[in-house]
C-alpha positions, 0 to 999 in steps of 0.5 A: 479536504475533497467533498462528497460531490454530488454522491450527497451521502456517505460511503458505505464501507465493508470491512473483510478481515481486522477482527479480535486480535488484528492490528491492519483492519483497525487502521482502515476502519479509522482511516477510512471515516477520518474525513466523513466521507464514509460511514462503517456499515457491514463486515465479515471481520474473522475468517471464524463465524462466531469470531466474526460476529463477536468482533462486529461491537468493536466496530458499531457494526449492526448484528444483522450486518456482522456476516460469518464469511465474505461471501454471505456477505456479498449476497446479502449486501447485494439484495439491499438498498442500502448496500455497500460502495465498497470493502476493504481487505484487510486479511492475510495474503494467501485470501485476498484473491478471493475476496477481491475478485469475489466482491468486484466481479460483484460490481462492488470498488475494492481497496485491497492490502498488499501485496496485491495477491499470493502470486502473480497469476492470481494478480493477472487474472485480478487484474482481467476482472477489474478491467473488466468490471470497471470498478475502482480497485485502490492498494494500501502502499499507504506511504504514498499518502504521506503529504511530504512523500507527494511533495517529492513526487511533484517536485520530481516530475516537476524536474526540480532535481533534473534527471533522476540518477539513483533511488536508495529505498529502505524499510527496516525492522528488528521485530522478527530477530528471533523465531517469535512464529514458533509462538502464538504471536498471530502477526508473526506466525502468518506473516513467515508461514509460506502457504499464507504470506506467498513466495517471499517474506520481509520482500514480499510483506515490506520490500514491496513497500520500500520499492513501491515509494520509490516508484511513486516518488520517480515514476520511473518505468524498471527494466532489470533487477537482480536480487539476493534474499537471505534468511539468518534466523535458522528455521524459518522458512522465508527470507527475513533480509534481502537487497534488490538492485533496479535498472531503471529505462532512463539508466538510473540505478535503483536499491532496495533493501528490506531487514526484519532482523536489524536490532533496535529498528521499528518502521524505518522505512527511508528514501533518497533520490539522486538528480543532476541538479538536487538530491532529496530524502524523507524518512517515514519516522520523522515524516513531517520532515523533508530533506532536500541537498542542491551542491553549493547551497544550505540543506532545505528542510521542508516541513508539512503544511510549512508554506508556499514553497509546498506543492498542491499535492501536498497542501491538499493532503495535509489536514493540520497547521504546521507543527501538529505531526501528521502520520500514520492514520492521516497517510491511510486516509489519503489513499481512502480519499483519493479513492473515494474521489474515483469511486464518486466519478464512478457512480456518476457515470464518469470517466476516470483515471485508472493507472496515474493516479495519486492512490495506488492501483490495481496495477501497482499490486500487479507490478509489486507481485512481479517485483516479488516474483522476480526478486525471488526468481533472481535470488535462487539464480544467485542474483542473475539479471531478470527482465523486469516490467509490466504493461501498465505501470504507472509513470 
C-alpha cells in the first residue's frame, strides 16, 4: 500500500456523525486507520451535545477534542497546531451540505457520505466552494474500492471487452418490506422520512450506488434517462422500488434497478456489461470473485490478488494473499487511501487531479444528485426522456 510520502506524520482525521446507535461512522472510523496512514484525533459524533461527548470513548477520542457540534468544531481545530487534515461526514442527508461547506470553506479536505447533499442546488453551490477552496473533496461510493471492481474498470478502458453496448446495475435489499420507520429503528426512520433523505428514497440512499458503479467501471458519459419509481409499502412516503433506463453518448443502454422490498436480499448489489468482444460481471456478496464471458471460449473466473492476469489497480488494492476474503472495511480504505494520496499532494503544494481520479469526487456527488433529481423528475412524467449529464463528469 502507498506511504505517507514526505507529509512524515499521520493524518489527522474529524469524524462529524457516527456516535451511540449509528452503523456508517463506525465503518469510516475503521476504514480510515486501516493502513496507518490516519490517526482519529477529533469529533462532533451526535447532532445531541451530551450524545455527542459520551460517545467520544467508543472512539479514543480526547474529552477536549469531543466537541457538542461541528461548528465548535471547526473553531477550535482551526486554532490548533495540531488541528485536523480532514473530516469525515458520516450523518444523514439532509446535514451534509452544511457540514461540508462549513469545513472546506475552512480549508479543511473533506470525505463526504452519499448522496453528495439533500439536493441538487445545494450540491451545485458545493461544488462552487470546492472549487474554489481547492480542497480535496472525496464521496464514499465506497464500492469503487473493491479491487476486482478496479480490475473491471481497467479492463474496460483498456477495450478488452470492445465496445461497451449494455451496463445492467443492480443493489437489492429486503430490509424495508414492511414499515420498520413506524418503529424506533434509527436507520429506517431517517432513511424513508423526506425532510431528512431528499427527494428520493431506495434511489437516492442505493440507486445511486448501483448507477455510480456503472459509471466507474465504463466511464461511460449519460445523456438520456427515464425512470419510474414505486412505493409498495402503503404509508410510506418515498419510493422503496424503481428502475432507470440510461442512454449513454456512444449509444450503450444503461439499467438500474434498486428494491429495498425484495424478500430474502441482504446487500445484492451486481453488475454486468456487455461488449463486442467479452461481456463481465461482479457481485458485491461474493466480491473476491470476477466473472468474465468471451463467446466460444471457457468462462473466466478471476480472483482477488489471484495472479498476473490482474491489473495494477487491482494489485495495488489488495491487501491479502489470495484466498483471504477481502470486503466491505478494506473497500472503505481504498477510497480513504486514494484520497489521502491527493490530500499529501495537497499540502505539498502540488498539483492534482480532481475529476479522474480513482476515489469518487466532488463531481460524482454532483452527477449522483442529478441522477436523482432526474430520475424523480422523469418518474412523475410517467417515465418521460429527460436530458441527462453534468459538465464535469468523469470519464
Amino acid at each position: 500500500m502507498p506511504t505517507n510520502g514526505s507529509l512524515n506524520r499521520k493524518l489527522r482525521m474529524g469524524l462529524i456523525g457516527g456516535g451511540q446507535g449509528a452503523f456508517i461512522g463506525r465503518v469510516h472510523a475503521t476504514a480510515a486507520v486501516l493502513d496507518n496512514r490516519a490517526a482519529l484525533v477529533a469529533g462532533a459524533l451526535s447532532s445531541n451535545a451530551e450524545k455527542s461527548k459520551a460517545s467520544a470513548a467508543d472512539y479514543d477520542i480526547a474529552q477536549e477534542r469531543a466537541y457538542g457540534s461541528f461548528k465548535e468544531m471547526a473553531e477550535a481545530e482551526k486554532k490548533r497546531r495540531d488541528g485536523v487534515d480532514f473530516v469525515s461526514v458520516a450523518t444523514p442527508n439532509h446535514t451534509h451540505f452544511e457540514i461540508a461547506k462549513t469545513f472546506a470553506e475552512a480549508g479543511y479536505n473533506v470525505i463526504c457520505d452519499k448522496p453528495l447533499t439533500f439536493d441538487l442546488a445545494q450540491a451545485e453551490e458545493l461544488l462552487k466552494v470546492v472549487e474554489k477552496s481547492g480542497v480535496v473533496f472525496a464521496v464514499t461510493h465506497n464500492y469503487t474500492g473493491y479491487p476486482l471492481v478496479r480490475q473491471a474498470r481497467e479492463m474496460v478502458l483498456n477495450g478488452d471487452l470492445g465496445v461497451i453496448n449494455a451496463i445492467r446495475s443492480n443493489y437489492i435489499h429486503g430490509w424495508l418490506r414492511t414499515r420498520l420507520e413506524s418503529s424506533d429503528q434509527k436507520q429506517a426512520k431517517w432513511r424513508t422520512d423526506p425532510k431528512q433523505s431528499g427527494i428520493a428514497g431506495c434511489f437516492g440512499d442505493i440507486g445511486t450506488h448501483a448507477y455510480n458503479l456503472g459509471r466507474f467501471i465504463t466511464g461511460l458519459l449519460p445523456r438520456e434517462i427515464s425512470c419510474s419509481l414505486k412505493t409498495f409499502e402503503e404509508g410510506r412516503a418515498l419510493d422503496d422500488y424503481g428502475v432507470a433506463l440510461v442512454r449513454f453518448d456512444n449509444g450503450a443502454l444503461g439499467t438500474v434497478t434498486a428494491s429495498q422490498i425484495s424478500h430474502g436480499r441482504e446487500n445484492d448489489i451486481f453488475i454486468e456489461v456487455d461488449g463486442t468482444k467479452g461481456a463481465l460481471e461482479w457481485h458485491q456478496e461474493e466480491p473476491n470473485k470476477l466473472l468474465v464471458r468471451k463467446n466460444g471460449e471457457a468462462h473466466k473466473v478471476y480472483t482477488r490478488n489471484g495472479g498476473p492476469y490482474l491489473g495494477a489497480a487491482a494489485g495495488s488494492s489488495s491487501r491479502l494473499p489470495a484466498g483471504h476474503p477481502e470486503a466491505f472495511f478494506e473497500a472503505f480504505a481504498n477510497v480513504y487511501t486514494a484520497a489521502y494520496d491527493a490530500m499529501i499532494l495537497r499540502s505539498e503544494g502540488k498539483t492534482f487531479e480532481t475529476v479522474n481520479t480513482v476515489y469518487p469526487n466532488i463531481y460524482d456527488g454532483v452527477e449522483g444528485m442529478l441522477f436523482i433529481t432526474k430520475c424523480v423528475e422523469s418518474s412523475q412524467a410517467n417515465g418521460q426522456w429527460l436530458p441527462f449529464g453534468h459538465a464535469k463528469s468523469r470519464k
